[in-house]
C-alpha positions as CSV (number, residue, x, y, z in Angstrom):
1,X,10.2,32.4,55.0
2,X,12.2,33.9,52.1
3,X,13.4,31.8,49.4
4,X,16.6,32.3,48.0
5,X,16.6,34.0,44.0
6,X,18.2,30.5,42.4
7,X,15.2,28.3,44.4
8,X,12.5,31.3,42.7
9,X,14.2,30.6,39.4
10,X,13.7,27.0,39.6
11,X,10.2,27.0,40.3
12,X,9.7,29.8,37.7
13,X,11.2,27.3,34.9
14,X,9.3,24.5,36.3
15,X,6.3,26.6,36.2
16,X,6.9,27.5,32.4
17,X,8.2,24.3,31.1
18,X,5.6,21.5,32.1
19,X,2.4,23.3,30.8
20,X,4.9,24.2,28.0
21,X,5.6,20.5,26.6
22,X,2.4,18.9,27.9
23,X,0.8,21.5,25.6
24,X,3.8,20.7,22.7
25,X,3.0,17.1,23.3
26,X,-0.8,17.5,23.3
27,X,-0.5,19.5,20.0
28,X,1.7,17.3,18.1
29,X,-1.2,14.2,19.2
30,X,-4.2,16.5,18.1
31,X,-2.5,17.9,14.8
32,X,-0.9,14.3,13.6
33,X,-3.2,14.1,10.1
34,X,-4.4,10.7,9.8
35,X,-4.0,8.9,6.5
36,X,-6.6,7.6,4.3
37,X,-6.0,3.6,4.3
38,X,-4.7,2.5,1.3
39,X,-4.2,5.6,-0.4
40,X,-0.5,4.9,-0.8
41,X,0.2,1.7,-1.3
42,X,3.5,0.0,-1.3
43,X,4.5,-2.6,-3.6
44,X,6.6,-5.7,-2.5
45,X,7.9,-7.9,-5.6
46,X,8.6,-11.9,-4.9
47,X,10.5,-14.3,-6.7
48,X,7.9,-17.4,-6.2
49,X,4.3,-17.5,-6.5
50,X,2.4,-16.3,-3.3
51,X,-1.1,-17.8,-2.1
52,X,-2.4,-16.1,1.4
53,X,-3.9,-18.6,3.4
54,X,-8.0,-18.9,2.6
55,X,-9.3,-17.4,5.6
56,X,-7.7,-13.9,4.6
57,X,-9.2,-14.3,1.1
58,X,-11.7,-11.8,0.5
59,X,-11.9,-12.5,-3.2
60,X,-9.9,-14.0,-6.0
61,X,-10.0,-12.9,-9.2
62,X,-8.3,-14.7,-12.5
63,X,-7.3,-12.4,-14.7
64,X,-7.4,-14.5,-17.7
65,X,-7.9,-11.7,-20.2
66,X,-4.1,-10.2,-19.2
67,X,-0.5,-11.4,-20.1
68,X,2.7,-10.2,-19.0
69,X,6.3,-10.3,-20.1
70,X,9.0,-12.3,-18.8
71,X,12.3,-10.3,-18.6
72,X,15.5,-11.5,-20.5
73,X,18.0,-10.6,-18.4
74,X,16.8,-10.9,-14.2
75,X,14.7,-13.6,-12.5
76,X,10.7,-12.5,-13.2
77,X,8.8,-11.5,-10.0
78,X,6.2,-14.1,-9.4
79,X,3.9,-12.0,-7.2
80,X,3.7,-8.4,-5.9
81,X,2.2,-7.5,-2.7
82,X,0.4,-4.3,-2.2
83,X,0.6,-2.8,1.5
84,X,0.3,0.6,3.2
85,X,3.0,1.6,5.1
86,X,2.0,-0.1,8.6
87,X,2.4,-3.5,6.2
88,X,-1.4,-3.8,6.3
89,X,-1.6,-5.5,2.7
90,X,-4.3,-5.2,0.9
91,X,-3.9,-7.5,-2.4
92,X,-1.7,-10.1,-3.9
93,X,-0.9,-10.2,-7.5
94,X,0.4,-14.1,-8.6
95,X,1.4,-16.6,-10.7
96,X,0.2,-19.4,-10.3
97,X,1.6,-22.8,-11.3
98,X,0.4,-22.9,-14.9
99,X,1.5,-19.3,-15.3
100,X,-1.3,-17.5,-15.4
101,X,-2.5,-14.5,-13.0
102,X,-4.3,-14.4,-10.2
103,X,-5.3,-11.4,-7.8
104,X,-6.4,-12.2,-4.5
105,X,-8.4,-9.0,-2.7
106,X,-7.5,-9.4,1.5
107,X,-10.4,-6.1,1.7
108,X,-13.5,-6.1,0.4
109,X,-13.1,-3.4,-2.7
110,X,-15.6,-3.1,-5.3
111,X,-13.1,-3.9,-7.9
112,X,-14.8,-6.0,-10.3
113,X,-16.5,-2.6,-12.3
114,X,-13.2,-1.5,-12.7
115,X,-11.5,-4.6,-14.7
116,X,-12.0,-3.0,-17.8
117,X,-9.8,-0.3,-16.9
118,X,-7.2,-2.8,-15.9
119,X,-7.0,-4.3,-18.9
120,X,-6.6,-1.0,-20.3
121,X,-3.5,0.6,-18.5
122,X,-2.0,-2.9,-19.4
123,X,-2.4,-2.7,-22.6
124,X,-1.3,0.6,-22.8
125,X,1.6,0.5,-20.8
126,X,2.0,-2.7,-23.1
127,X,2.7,-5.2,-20.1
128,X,2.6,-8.4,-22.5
129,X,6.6,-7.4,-23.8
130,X,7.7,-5.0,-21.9
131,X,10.7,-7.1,-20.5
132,X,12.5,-4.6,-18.4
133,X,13.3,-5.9,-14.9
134,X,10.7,-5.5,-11.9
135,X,9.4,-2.2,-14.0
136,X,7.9,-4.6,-17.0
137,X,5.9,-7.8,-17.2
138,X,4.2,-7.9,-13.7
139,X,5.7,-4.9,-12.5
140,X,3.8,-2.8,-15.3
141,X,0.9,-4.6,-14.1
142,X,1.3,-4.0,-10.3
143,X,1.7,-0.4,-11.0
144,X,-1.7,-0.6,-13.0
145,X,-3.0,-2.4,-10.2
146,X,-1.4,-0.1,-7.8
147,X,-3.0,3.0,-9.1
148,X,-6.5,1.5,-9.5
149,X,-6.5,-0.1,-6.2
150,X,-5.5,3.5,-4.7
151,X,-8.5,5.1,-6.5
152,X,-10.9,2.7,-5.3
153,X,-9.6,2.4,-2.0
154,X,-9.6,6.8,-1.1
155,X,-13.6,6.9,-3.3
156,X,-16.0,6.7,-0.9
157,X,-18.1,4.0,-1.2
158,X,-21.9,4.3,-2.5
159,X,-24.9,3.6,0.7
């Protein structure tokens, strides 16, 4: 039985294609870098005070020792929700009804040695009057937040 030249250049491309993308496929699932959770976190701003419910409440922190300004000019964010980028959120910044701020940790981070430092960026980024929209007031202190958060979160933690 002879096959015909089309039928044996069928079976030749058949041949070479299917190893060829189940390898490609294969490659692209073994090379895909996995990323360090919470190493890049995203910040969403709201315009009213959030509280997560209490049985996602790992810990809440007052943060009576900071201020922020309010802008002049757009409505001031009342929260700021920190999330990677599967919206896996990690923290809430808030207001709460009397003003004054509150973080609430949804992961268990050793954050509490790290305050100081807080305080710090804040006060040098000079959150209390900085009044420029989402980038000032809470905003400066998100992005404090933000970057402190990030280094805790990517340190491994001590055994």
């Amino acid at each position: 039985m002879t096959s015909s030249p089309i039928v044996r250049l069928i079976f030749f491309i058949l041949a070479v294609m299917i190893p060829t993308t189940t390898l490609a496929n294969k490659g692209d699932l073994d090379n895909t870098p996995e990323s360090e959770p919470f190493t890049d976190l995203n910040l969403r701003f709201s315009n009213r005070p959030l509280t997560p419910p209490e049985n996602v409440i790992v810990q809440t922190i007052r943060l009576t020792e900071l201020s922020v300004a309010r802008p002049f000019v757009a409505p001031a964010p009342q929260a700021v929700i920190f999330e990677d980028d599967q919206r896996h959120r990690l923290a809430i910044l808030s207001t709460n009804n009397t003003g004054h701020l509150i973080l609430f940790l949804l992961e268990s981070l050793p954050l509490d040695p790290k305050l100081p430092s807080l305080v710090q960026c804040a006060n040098n980024r000079g959150c209390q009057t900085d009044r420029t929209p989402l980038t000032g007031g809470l905003g400066c202190l998100a992005f404090c937040l933000k970057g402190l958060l990030e280094t805790i979160a990517s340190s491994p933690s001590p055994r």
